[in-house]
C-alpha positions in Angstrom: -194.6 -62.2 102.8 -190.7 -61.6 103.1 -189.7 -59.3 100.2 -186.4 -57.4 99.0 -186.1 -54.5 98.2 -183.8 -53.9 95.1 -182.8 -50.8 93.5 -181.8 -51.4 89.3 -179.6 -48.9 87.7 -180.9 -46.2 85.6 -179.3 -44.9 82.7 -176.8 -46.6 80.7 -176.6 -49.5 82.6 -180.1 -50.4 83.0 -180.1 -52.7 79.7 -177.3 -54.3 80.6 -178.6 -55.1 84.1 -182.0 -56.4 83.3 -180.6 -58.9 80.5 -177.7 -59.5 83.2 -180.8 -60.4 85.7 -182.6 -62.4 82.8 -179.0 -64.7 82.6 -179.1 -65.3 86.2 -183.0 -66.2 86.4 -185.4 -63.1 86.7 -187.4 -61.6 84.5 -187.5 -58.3 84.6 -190.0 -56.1 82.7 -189.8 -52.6 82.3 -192.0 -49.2 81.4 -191.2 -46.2 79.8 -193.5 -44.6 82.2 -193.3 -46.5 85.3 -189.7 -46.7 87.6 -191.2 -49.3 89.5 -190.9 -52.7 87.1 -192.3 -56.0 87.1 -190.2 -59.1 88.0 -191.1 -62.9 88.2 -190.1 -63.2 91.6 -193.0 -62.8 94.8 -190.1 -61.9 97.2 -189.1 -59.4 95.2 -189.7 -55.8 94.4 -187.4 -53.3 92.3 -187.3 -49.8 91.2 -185.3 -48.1 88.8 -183.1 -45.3 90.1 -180.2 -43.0 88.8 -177.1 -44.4 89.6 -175.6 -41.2 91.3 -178.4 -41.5 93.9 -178.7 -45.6 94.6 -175.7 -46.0 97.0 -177.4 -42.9 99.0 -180.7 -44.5 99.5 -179.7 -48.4 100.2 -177.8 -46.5 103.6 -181.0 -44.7 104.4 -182.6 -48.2 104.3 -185.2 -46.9 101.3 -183.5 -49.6 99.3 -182.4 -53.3 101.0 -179.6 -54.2 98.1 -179.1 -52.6 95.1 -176.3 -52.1 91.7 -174.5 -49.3 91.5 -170.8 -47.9 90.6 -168.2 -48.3 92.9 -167.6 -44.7 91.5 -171.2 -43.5 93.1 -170.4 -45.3 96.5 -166.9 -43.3 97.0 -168.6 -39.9 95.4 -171.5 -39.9 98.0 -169.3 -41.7 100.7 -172.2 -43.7 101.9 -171.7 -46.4 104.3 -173.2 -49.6 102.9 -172.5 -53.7 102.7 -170.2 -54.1 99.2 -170.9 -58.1 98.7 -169.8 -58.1 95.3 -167.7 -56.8 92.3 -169.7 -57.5 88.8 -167.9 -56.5 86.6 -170.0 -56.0 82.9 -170.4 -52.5 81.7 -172.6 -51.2 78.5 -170.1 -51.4 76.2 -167.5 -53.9 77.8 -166.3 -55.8 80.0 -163.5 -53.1 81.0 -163.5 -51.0 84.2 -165.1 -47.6 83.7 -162.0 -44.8 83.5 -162.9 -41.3 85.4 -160.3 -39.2 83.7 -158.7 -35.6 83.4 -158.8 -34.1 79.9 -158.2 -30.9 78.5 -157.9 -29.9 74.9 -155.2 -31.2 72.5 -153.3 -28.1 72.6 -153.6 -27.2 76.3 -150.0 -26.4 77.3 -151.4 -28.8 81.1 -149.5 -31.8 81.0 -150.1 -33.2 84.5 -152.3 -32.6 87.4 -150.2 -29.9 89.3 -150.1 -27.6 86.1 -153.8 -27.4 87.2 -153.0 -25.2 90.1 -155.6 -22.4 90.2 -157.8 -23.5 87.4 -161.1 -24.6 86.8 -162.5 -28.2 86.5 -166.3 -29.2 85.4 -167.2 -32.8 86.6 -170.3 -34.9 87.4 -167.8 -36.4 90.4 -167.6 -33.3 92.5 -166.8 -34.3 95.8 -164.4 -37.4 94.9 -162.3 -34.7 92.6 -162.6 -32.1 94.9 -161.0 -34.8 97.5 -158.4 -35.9 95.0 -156.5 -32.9 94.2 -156.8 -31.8 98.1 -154.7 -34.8 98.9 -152.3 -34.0 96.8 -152.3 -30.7 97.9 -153.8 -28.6 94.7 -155.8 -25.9 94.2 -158.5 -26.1 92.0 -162.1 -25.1 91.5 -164.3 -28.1 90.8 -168.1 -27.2 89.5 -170.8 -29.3 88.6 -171.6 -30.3 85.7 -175.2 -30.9 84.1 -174.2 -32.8 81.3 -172.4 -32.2 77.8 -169.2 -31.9 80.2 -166.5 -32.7 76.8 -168.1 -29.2 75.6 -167.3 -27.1 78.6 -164.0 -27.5 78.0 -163.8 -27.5 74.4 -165.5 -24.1 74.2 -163.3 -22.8 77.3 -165.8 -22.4 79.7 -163.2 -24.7 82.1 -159.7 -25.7 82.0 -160.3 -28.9 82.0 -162.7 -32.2 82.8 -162.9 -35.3 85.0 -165.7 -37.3 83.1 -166.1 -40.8 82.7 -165.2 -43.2 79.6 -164.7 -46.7 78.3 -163.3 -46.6 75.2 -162.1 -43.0 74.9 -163.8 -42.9 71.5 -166.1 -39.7 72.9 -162.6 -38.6 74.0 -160.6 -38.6 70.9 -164.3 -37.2 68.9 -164.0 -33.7 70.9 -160.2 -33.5 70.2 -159.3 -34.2 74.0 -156.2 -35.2 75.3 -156.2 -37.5 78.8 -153.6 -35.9 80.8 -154.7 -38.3 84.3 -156.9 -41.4 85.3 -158.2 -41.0 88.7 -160.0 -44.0 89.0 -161.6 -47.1 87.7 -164.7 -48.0 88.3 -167.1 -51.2 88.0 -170.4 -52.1 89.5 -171.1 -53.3 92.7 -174.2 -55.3 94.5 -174.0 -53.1 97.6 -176.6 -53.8 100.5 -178.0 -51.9 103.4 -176.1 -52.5 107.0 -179.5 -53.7 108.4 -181.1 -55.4 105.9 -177.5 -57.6 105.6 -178.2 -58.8 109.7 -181.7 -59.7 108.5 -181.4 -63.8 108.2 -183.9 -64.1 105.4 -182.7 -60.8 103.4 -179.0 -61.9 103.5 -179.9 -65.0 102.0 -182.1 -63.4 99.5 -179.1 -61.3 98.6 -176.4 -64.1 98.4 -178.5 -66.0 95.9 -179.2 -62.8 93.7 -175.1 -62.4 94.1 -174.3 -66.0 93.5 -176.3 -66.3 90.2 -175.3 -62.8 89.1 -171.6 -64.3 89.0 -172.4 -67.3 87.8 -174.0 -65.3 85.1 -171.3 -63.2 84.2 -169.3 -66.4 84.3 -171.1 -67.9 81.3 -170.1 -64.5 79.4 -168.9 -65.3 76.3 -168.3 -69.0 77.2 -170.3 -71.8 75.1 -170.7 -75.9 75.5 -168.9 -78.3 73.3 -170.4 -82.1 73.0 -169.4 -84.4 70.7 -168.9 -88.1 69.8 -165.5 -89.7 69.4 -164.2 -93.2 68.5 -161.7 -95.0 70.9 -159.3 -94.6 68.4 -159.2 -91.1 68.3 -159.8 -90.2 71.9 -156.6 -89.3 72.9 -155.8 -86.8 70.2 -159.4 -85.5 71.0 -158.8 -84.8 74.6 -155.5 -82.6 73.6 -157.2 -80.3 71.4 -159.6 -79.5 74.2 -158.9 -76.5 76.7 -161.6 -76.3 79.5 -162.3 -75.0 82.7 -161.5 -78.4 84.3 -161.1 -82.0 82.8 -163.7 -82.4 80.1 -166.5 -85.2 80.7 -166.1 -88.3 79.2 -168.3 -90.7 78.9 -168.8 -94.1 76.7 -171.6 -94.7 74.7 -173.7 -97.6 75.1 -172.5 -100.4 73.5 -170.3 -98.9 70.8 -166.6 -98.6 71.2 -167.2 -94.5 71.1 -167.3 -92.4 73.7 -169.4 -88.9 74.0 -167.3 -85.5 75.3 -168.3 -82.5 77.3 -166.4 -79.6 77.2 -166.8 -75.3 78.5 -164.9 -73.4 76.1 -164.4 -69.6 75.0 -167.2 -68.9 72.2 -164.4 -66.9 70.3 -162.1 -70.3 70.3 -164.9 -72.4 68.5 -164.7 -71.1 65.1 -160.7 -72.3 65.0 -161.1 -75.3 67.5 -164.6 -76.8 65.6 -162.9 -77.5 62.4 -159.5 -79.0 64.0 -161.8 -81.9 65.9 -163.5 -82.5 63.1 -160.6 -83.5 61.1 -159.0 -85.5 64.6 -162.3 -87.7 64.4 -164.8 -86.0 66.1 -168.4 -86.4 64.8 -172.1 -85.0 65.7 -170.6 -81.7 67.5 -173.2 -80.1 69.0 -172.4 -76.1 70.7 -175.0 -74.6 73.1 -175.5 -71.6 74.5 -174.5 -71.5 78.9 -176.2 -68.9 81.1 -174.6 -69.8 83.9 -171.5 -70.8 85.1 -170.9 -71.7 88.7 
């Protein structure tokens, strides 16, 4: 039997992925003790593996396809496939930020003031390659973890970490003196597996229905019943991704609409049909939207 191999995201994106996978059509179960989870698909087999690593092992061919940062890809500089951009994080749907902070009262204020000091980073090689084409000299170290407190209790001069939000940021009394990049995830595929017939198609339907899943983020269906009368004013109040469906009702002069809307539009839009005529709205939940 034909069968993928598919590496999943360990870490803080792992959630997100597997209910991301769930959306698009797979179910994906998981064990505390086992990186090597279940999924309802026969031509399909997934492990769970650390992010920093996955782009590494889909060139080596360990992995066919696989989600990781576009972040990991340039750090290891490993020469894979990149079919897709998907963009959906843990927290948001923003870009993850790798940034330079140092503390609030550092007299650095941009990235040559870091001439001959010391940097603690997870990214080593990317920073490392970063200040050396800008013609810096630094000294980049890796770092194991707890990276904000390296810097807070002088241990570096600074830190290229990684953040959403900031909110960790602002918590350690850090000031961000440089974004270096953004990063989101990326279905990434090995160069051989991709000229395998049956393995690229395998991995354009897992990309097609991951977009169309992150498509139906945050997007809801509208259906209601209108009278002739009130059909126009209906139609105006309705923003969609196309033309809504319209369609009469047998034998009644009323007519039934079908609309895709932003969830965050329904509570103000709900109440404005009902007083233009609309009766017996109905809103459902989309998981996909192609």
């Amino acid at each position: 039997m034909n069968k993928l191999k598919f590496g999943l995201p360990k870490g803080s994106l792992e959630k997100a992925t597997i209910d991301l996978f769930a959306k698009a059509g797979w179910v994906i179960k998981t064990s505390s003790r086992n990186y090597f989870p279940t999924v309802d698909d026969p031509h399909l087999s997934c492990a769970i593996i650390r992010a920093q690593e996955m782009a590494h092992y889909v060139e080596e061919g360990v992995l066919d396809a696989a989600i990781t940062g576009k972040d990991w890809i340039l750090e290891t500089g490993s020469d894979v496939v990149e079919i897709q951009e998907l963009i959906y994080s843990k927290e948001s749907p923003r870009p993850a930020r790798w940034i330079l902070a140092v503390n609030e009262d550092s007299p650095i204020r941009k990235l040559e003031d870091l001439e001959g000091k010391k940097i603690a980073t997870e990214l080593v090689a990317f920073t490392k390659k970063y200040f050396a084409a800008r013609g810096i000299q630094v000294k980049v170290e890796f770092s194991w973890g707890t990276t904000e407190a390296k810097v807070v209790e002088g241990l570096v001069d600074a830190i290229v970490d990684v953040t959403e939000t900031g909110s960790t940021i602002r918590a350690h009394r850090l000031r961000i003196v440089h974004e270096l990049m953004q990063s989101t995830p990326r279905l990434i595929a090995n160069r051989e597996s991709w000229r395998d017939p049956w393995k690229k198609e395998k991995i354009e339907q897992i990309a097609t229905l991951l977009k169309a899943a992150l498509g139906a983020d945050r997007m809801v269906g509208l259906k209601m019943n209108v009278p002739r009368a009130h059909l126009e004013g209906i139609i105006t109040l309705l923003p969609s991704l196309n033309a809504p469906t319209v369609a009469s009702l047998y034998q009644k002069d009323w007519y039934s609409i079908e609309v895709v809307v932003r969830e965050e539009i329904v509570r103000e839009l709900i109440p404005r049909l009902l007083k233009a005529g609309a009766e017996g709205i109905i809103e459902y939940a989309l998981n996909k939207v192609i």
